[in-house]
TIKOLFI-440783 format. One line per field, with one value per residue (C-alpha): residue number from 0; x, y, z. Coordinates in steps of 0.5 Angstrom, whole numbers. Each point is the difference from the previous one (the first is absolute). Example, Ala and Ser with C-alpha at 12.3 -4.5 7.8 and 13.67 -1.06 7.14 Angstrom:
residues 2
i = c(0, 1)
px = c(25, 2)
py = c(-9, 7)
pz = c(16, -2)
end
This chain:
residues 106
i = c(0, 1, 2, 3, 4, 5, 6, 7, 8, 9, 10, 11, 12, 13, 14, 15, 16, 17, 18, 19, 20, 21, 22, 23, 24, 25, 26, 27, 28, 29, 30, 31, 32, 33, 34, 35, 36, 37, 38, 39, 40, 41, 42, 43, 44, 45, 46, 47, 48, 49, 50, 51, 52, 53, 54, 55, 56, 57, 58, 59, 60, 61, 62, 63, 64, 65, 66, 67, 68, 69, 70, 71, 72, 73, 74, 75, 76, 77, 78, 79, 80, 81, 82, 83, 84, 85, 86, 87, 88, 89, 90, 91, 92, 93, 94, 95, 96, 97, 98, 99, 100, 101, 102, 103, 104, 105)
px = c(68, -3, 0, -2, 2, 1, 8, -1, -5, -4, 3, 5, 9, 4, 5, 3, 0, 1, -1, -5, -3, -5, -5, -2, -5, -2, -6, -3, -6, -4, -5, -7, 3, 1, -6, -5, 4, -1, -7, -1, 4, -5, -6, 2, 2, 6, 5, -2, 6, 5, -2, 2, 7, 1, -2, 4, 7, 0, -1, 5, 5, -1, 0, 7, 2, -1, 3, 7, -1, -1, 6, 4, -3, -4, -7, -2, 1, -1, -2, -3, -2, -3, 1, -3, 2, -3, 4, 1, -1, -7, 0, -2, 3, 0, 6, -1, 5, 0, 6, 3, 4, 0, 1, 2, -5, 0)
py = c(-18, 3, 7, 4, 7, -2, -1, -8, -6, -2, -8, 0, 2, 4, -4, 4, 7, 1, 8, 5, -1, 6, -1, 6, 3, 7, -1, 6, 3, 1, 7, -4, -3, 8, 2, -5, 2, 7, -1, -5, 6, 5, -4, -4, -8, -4, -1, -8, 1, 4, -5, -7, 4, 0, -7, -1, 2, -3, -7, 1, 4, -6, -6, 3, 1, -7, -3, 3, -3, -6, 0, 2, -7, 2, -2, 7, 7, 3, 8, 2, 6, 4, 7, 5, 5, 5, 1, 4, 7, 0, -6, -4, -6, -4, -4, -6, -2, -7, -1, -5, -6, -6, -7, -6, -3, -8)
pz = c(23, 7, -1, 7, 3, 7, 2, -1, -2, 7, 2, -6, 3, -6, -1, -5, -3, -7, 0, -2, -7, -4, -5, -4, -5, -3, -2, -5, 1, -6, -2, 0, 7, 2, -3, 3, 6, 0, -1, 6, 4, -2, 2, 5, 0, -1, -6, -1, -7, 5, 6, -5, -3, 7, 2, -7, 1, 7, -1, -6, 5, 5, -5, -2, 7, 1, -7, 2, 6, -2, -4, 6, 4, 4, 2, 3, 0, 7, 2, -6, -2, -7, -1, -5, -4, -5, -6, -5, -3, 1, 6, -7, 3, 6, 3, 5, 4, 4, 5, 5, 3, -4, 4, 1, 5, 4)
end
C-alpha cells in the first residue's frame, strides 16, 4: 500500500478513486506519563513517553487508514493528511486522525 501526502503517486495514473477512508485512535495519556512530563517542562528537555504516544497512535491511525483502504481495493491512499487533538476534561486524551483518498493505481 503506498500512502503519500501529495495529490498522486510520482510515475503512477489513478485509474480508479475508491473514496476517502480514516483511521482513528484515542490514546489516553496515563499519570506517570504526565508527572514525568511535568518534571521535563520544569526543567527542560523533551517528553520521550509523550513523543512515543504519539509515534504510537499515528502509526495506528495510519495502519487503520490503509487497512480500510485495502478492502475497498485499493493500492494507494493519496492526499494524506493527520490531525491531532486534545480530549477530555483535563486534555488527558490524545486523538489522531488520519485521512485521504483511496486509489486504484495502473
Amino acid at each position: 500500500m503506498i500512502l503519500t501526502t501529495t495529490p498522486s503517486v510520482d510515475g503512477r495514473s489513478i485509474r480508479e478513486y475508491k473514496g476517502i477512508v480514516f483511521g482513528e485512535v484515542i490514546s489516553g495519556v496515563n499519570f506517570l506519563r504526565d508527572f514525568a512530563a511535568s518534571i521535563r517542562n520544569f526543567v527542560g528537555g523533551r517528553s520521550g513517553s509523550y513523543e512515543d504516544e504519539l509515534i504510537k497512535a499515528r502509526t495506528q491511525a495510519l495502519d487503520e487508514m490503509s487497512s480500510r483502504a485495502l478492502r475497498l481495493g485499493a493500492d494507494a491512499v493519496v492526499g494524506i493528511d493527520i490531525d491531532y487533538e486534545v480530549l477530555g476534561e483535563k486534555g488527558g486524551m490524545l486523538m489522531v486522525t488520519a485521512s485521504g483518498t483511496a486509489v486504484k493505481l495502473d
